[in-house]
C-alpha positions as CSV (number, residue, x, y, z in Angstrom):
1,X,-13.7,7.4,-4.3
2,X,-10.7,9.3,-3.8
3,X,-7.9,9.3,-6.2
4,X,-5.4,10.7,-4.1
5,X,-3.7,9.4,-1.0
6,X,-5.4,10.2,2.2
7,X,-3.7,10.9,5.4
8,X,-3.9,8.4,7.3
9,X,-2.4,6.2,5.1
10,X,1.3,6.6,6.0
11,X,3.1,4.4,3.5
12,X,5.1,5.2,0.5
13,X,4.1,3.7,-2.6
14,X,7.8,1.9,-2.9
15,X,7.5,0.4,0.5
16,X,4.1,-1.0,-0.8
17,X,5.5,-2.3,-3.7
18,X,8.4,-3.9,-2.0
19,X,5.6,-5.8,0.7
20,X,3.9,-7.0,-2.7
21,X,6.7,-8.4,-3.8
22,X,8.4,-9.9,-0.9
23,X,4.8,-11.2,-0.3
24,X,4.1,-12.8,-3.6
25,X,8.0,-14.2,-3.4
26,X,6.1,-16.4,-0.4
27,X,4.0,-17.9,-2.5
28,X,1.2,-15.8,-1.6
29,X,-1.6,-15.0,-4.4
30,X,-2.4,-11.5,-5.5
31,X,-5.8,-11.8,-4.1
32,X,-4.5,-12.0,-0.1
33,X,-1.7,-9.7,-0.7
34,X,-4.4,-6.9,-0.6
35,X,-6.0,-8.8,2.1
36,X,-2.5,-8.6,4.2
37,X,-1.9,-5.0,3.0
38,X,-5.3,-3.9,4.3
39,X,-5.1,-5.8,7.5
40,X,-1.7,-5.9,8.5
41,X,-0.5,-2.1,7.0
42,X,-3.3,0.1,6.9
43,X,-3.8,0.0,3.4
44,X,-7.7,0.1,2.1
45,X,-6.7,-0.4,-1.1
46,X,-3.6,0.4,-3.3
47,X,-5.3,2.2,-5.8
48,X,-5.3,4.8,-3.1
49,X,-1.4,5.0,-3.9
50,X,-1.6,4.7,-7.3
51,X,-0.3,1.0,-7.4
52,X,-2.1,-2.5,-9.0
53,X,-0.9,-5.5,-7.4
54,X,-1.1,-7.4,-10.8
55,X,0.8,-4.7,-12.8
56,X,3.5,-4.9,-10.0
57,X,3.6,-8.6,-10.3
58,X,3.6,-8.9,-13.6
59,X,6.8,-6.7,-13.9
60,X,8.5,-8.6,-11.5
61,X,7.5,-11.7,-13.2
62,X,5.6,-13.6,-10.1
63,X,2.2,-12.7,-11.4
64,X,0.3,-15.9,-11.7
65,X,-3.1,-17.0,-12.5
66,X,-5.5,-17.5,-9.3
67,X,-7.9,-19.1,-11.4
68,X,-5.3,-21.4,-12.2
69,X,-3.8,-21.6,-9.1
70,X,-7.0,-22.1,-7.0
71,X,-8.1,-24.8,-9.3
72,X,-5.1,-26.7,-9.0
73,X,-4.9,-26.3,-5.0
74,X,-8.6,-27.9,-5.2
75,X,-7.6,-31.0,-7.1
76,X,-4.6,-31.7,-4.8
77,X,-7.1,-31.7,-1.8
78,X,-9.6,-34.0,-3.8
79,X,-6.8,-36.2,-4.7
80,X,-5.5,-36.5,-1.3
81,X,-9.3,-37.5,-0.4
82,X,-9.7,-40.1,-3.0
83,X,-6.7,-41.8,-1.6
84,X,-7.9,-42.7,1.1
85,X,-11.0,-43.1,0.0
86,X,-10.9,-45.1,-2.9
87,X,-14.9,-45.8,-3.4
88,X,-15.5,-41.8,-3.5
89,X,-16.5,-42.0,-7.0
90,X,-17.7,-38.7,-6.9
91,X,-14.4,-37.2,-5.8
92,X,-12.7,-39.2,-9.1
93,X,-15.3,-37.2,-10.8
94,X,-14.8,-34.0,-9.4
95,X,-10.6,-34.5,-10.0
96,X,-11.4,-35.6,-14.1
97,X,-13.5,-31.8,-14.3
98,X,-11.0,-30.4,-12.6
99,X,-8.0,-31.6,-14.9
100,X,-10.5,-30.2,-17.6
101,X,-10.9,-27.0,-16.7
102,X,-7.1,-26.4,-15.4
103,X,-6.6,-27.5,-19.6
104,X,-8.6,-24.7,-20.8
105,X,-7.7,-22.2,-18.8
106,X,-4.1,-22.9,-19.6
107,X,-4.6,-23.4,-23.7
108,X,-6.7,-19.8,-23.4
């Protein structure tokens, strides 16, 4: 792989940087921000530019955890299930594992 940026690409690195964060500021994780870079900019991949998403995020403070975050979008959904479905037993089992790991992943 290239380190440099090629020529097709026609983005500046702090236009980049600005899409990632007005992007994450929508609540969008750091996984399909280079998912709507590549599809809706051009952009195979940041490095190209010499940017990390994460690195970005994390000095603008909006980097969060999409282990975290996935987990926690999961257990909504299941919850939402077991309420109207109250004899989904194992749904209430799937939301206790869930709580468990969304513990350990935020005492780590």
């Amino acid at each position: 792989m290239a380190k440099t940026k090629t020529d097709w690409v026609k983005a500046s690195p702090k236009d980049v940087e600005k899409k990632i964060i007005e992007l994450a500021k929508q609540g969008i994780t750091a996984e399909k921000i280079g998912l709507k870079l590549r599809d809706e900019l051009g952009i195979p991949k940041t490095r190209l530019l010499g940017i990390k998403i994460k690195a970005v995020l994390e000095r603008e403070n909006l980097w969060k955890n999409p282990e975290i975050h996935n987990i926690e979008m999961k257990k909504e959904k299941i919850e939402k299930h077991f309420e109207k479905n109250k004899h989904d037993y194992k749904s209430q089992r799937e939301i206790v594992r869930l709580v468990s790991r969304l513990n350990k992943l935020k005492n780590q």
